[in-house]
C-alpha positions as CSV (number, residue, x, y, z in Angstrom):
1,X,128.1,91.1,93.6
2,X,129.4,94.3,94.7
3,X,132.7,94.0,94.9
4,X,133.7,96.5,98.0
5,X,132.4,99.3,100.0
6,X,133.0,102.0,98.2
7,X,131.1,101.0,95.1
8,X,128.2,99.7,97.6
9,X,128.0,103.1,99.3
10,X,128.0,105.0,96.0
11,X,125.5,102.4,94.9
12,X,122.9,103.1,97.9
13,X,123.6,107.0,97.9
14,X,122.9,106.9,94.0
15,X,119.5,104.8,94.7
16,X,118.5,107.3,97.5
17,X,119.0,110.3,95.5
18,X,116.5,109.2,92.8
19,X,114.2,108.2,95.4
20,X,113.9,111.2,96.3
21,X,113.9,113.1,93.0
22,X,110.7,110.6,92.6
23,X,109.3,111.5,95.9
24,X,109.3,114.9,95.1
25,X,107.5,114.4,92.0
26,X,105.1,112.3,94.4
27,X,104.8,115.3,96.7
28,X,104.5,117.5,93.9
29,X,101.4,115.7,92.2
30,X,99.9,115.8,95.6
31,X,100.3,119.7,96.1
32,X,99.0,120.5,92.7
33,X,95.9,118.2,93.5
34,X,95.3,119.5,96.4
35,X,91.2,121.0,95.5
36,X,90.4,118.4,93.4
37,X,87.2,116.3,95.1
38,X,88.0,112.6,96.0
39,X,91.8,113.0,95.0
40,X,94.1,110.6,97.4
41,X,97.4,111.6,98.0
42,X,99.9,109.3,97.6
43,X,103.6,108.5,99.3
44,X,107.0,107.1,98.0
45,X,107.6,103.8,100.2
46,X,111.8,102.9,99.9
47,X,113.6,103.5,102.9
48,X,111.9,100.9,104.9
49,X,112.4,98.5,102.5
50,X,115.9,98.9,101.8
51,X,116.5,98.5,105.4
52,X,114.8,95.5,105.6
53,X,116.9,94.1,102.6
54,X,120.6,95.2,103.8
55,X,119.3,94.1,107.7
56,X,118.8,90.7,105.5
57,X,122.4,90.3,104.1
58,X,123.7,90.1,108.1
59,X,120.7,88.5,110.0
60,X,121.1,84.3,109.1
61,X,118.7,82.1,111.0
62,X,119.9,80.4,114.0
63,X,119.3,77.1,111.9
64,X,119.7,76.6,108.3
65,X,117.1,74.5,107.0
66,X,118.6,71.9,103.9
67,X,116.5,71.9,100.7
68,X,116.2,68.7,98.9
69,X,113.0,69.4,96.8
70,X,113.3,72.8,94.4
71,X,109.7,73.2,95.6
72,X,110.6,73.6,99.4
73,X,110.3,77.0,101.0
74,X,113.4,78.2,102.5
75,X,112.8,79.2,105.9
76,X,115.1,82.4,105.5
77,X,116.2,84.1,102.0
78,X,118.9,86.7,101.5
79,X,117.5,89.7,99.8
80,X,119.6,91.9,97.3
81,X,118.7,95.5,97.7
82,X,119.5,96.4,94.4
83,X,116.2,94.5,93.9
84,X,114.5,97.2,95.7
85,X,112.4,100.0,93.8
86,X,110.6,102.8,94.7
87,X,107.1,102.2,95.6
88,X,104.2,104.4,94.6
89,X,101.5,104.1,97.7
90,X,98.0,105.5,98.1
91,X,96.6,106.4,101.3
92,X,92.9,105.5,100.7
93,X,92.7,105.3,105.1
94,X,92.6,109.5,106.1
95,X,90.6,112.0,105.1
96,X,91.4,115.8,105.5
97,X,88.2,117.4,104.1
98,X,84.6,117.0,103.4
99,X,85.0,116.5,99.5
100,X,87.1,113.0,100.3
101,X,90.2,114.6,99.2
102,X,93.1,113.7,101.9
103,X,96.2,116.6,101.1
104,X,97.0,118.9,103.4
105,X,98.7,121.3,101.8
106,X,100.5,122.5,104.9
107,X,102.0,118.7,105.3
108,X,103.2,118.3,102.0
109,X,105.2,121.2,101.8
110,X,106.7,120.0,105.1
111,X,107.1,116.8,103.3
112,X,108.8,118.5,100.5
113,X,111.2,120.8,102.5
114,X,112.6,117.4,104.5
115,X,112.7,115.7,101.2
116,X,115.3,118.6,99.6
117,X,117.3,118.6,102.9
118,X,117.3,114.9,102.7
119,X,118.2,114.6,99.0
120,X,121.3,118.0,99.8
121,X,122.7,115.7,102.6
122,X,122.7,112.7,100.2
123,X,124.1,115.0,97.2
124,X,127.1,115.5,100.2
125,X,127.5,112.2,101.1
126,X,128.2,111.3,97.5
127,X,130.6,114.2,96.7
128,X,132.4,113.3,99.8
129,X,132.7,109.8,98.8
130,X,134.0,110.9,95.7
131,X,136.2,113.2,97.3
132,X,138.0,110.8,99.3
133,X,138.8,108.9,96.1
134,X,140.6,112.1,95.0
135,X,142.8,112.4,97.6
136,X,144.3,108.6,97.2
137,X,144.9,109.3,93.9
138,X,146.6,112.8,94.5
């Protein structure tokens, strides 16, 4: 187990970082198939799932079923989110132009600007965590 905050937060900004180094090779492939006929674009699903894990550590049911049987299914289940990986995901539902292909080139570099903010302000977060263990040991 994690053994206190500061190692969990540099834990969780460490695992969003490569998210998004992944996403923009994600966003990337999808850019540089943008022409090709029946090419799907696909997205990097994370975020939502690491949410739903850390909302699992503090949500508990109102009442805690016992298990007597190995084979009985809990009716809740803590979920570590250092369990979580990055998810490749094609979208098979839109399409953009007449040859089946789905990009929009004009998206994905939207896509790919708000992924470098996201992964600068992340970058920041961690230095300043980092930071702050400086000054307690100045």
């Amino acid at each position: 187990m994690i053994a206190n905050n500061f190692e969990k937060t540099v834990d969780l900004l460490h695992r969003a970082l490569d998210a998004n180094f992944i996403r923009r090779d994600v966003i990337a492939n999808n850019l540089a198939n943008a022409e090709v006929p029946n090419f799907k674009r696909s997205e990097l699903s994370f975020e939502s799932e690491l949410k739903k894990a850390l909302a699992s550590e503090k949500r508990r049911p109102v009442l805690d079923l016992t298990l007597t049987n190995p084979k009985h299914i809990p009716n809740w289940r803590e979920r570590d989110y250092r369990e979580v990986q990055p998810r490749r995901v094609l979208d098979y539902l839109t399409a953009a132009k007449s040859n089946g292909n789905n990009v929009d080139p004009e998206e994905e570099m939207t896509l790919a600007l708000q992924n470098q903010m996201t992964y600068t302000l992340l970058a920041a977060a961690e230095s300043f965590e980092f930071s702050q263990i400086n000054l307690v040991l100045r």
